[in-house]
C-alpha positions in Angstrom: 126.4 195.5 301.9 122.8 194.8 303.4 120.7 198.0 303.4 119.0 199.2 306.5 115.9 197.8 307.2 112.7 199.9 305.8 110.3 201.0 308.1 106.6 201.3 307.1 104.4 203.5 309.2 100.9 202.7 307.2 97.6 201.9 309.1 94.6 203.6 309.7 93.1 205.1 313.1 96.2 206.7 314.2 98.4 203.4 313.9 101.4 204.8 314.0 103.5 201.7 314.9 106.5 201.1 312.6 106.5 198.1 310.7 109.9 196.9 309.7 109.7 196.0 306.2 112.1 192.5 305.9 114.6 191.5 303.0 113.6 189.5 300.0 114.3 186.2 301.3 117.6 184.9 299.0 115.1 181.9 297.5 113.3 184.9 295.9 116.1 187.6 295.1 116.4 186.7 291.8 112.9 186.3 290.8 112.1 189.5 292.4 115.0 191.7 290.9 114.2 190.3 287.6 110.7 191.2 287.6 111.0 194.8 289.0 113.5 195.1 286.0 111.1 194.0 283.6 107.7 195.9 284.7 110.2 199.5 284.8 111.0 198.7 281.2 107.6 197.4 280.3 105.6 199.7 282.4 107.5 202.7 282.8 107.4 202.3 286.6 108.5 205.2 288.3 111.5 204.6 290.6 108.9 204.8 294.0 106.3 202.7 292.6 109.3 199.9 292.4 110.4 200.4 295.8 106.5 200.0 296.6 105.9 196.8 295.0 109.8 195.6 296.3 108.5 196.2 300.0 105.2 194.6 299.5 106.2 191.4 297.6 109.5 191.2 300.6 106.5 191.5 303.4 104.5 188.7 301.7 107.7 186.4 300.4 109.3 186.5 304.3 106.1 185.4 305.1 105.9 182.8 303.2 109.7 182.1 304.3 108.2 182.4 308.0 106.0 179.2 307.1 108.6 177.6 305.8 107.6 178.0 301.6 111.2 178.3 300.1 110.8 178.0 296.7 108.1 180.2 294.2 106.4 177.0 292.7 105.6 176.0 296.7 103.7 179.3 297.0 100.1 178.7 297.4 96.7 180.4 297.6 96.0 179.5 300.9 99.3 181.5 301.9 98.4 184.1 299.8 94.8 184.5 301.6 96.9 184.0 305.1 99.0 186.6 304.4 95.7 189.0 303.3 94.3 188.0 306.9 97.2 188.7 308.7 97.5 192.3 307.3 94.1 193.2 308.0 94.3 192.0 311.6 97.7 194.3 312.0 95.6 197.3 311.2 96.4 197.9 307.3 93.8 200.0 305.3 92.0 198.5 302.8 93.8 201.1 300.4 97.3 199.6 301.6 96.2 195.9 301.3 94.6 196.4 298.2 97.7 198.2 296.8 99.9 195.2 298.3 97.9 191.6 297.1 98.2 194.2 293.8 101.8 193.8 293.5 101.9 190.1 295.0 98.9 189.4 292.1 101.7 191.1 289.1 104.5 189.2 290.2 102.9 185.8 290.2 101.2 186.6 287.2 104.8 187.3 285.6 106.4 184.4 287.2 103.2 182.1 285.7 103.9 183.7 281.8 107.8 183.2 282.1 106.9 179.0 283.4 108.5 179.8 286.8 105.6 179.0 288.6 102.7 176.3 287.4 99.8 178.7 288.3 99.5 182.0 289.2 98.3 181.7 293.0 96.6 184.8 293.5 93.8 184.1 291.0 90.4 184.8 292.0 91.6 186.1 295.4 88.7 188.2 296.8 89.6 192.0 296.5 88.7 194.2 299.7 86.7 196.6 298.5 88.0 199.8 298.8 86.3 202.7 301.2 84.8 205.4 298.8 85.6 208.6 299.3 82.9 211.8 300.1 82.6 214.4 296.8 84.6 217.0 297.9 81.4 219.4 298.3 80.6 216.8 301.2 84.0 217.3 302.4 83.9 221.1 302.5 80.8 220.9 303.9 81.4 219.4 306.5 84.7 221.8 307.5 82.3 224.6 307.0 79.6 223.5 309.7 82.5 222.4 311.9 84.3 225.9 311.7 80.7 228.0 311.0 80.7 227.6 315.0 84.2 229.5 315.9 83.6 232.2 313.2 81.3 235.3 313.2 78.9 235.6 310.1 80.6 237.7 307.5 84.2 235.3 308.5 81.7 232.4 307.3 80.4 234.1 304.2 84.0 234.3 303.1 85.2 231.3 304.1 82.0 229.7 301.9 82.9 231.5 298.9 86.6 230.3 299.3 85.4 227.2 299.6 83.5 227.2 296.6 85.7 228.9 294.3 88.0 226.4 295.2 85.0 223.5 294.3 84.3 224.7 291.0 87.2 223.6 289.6 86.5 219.7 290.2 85.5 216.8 288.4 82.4 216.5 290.7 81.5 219.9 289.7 81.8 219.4 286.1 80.0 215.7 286.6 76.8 218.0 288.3 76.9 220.3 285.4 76.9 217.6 282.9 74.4 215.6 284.8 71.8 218.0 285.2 72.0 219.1 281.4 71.5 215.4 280.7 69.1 214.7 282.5 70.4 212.0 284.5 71.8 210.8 287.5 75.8 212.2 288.3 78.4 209.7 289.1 80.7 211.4 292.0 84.0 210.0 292.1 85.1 212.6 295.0 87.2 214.4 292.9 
């Protein structure tokens, strides 16, 4: 029995066009099953994770398929690359094609230790660099001048202390803490 197809709604800027995830072509089934089997035992991959890395490596193995690679060892870095450029041009975020070339870059690194492939063709693939996110302070911030206009003061005074009751509980705020008792510059990771 041949399972529905998957849909995919990812994007960025409201992209909200389905993307119909293919099949593993049959060339690959084997490979593929194999592998997932193998990284949930090694890895303890949780049962969505798998599902994530089986849609991504079928996006990027039919598309090899599509230009007319039928075998793993005839997979190369030029396809891989193709395949990179092709997602960002359909409006992927650099979160989702990161995640994806991550999953293509585990399988061929897998298939290159078990000899099913001469060399792994994802090596030193340029990774898009990912967009970093705002402290959450910045965040909040921002929410509170946007709303400070709708509300009266004492609304505002309330909602800033909700606001920061809720911020003093983050990493960010226990980086600032640390930081300034040290002397030195904080690292934010917007958490």
């Amino acid at each position: 029995m041949v399972p529905p197809p998957v849909v995919d709604r990812g994007g960025w800027g409201g992209h909200d066009e389905p993307v119909t995830i293919p099949a593993v072509p049959v060339w690959a089934e084997p490979a593929v099953s194999a592998f997932l089997l193998r990284a949930e035992a090694e890895r303890n991959l949780s049962p969505h994770t798998r599902q994530a890395y089986r849609r991504d490596l079928a996006q990027f193995l039919d598309f090899c398929d599509r230009l007319g690679t039928r075998t793993l060892t005839g997979v190369d870095r030029r396809a891989v690359r193709r395949w990179q450029a092709q997602l960002s041009t359909r409006g992927f975020a650099a979160t989702s094609i990161s995640r994806k070339v991550s999953a293509v870059r585990s399988f061929f690194r897998d298939a290159a230790r078990r000899d099913l492939v001469a060399g792994d063709p994802s090596i030193g693939l340029p990774t898009r660099k990912k967009p970093s996110r705002l402290p959450r302070a910045l965040g909040a911030t921002k929410t509170l001048l946007q709303r400070g206009l709708e509300l009266d003061f004492d609304q505002f005074l309330e909602l800033e202390a909700h606001a920061q009751s809720l911020l003093w509980h983050t990493a960010d705020h226990r980086e600032g803490v640390a930081a300034f008792r040290e002397r030195r510059t904080p690292r934010f990771v917007g958490r």
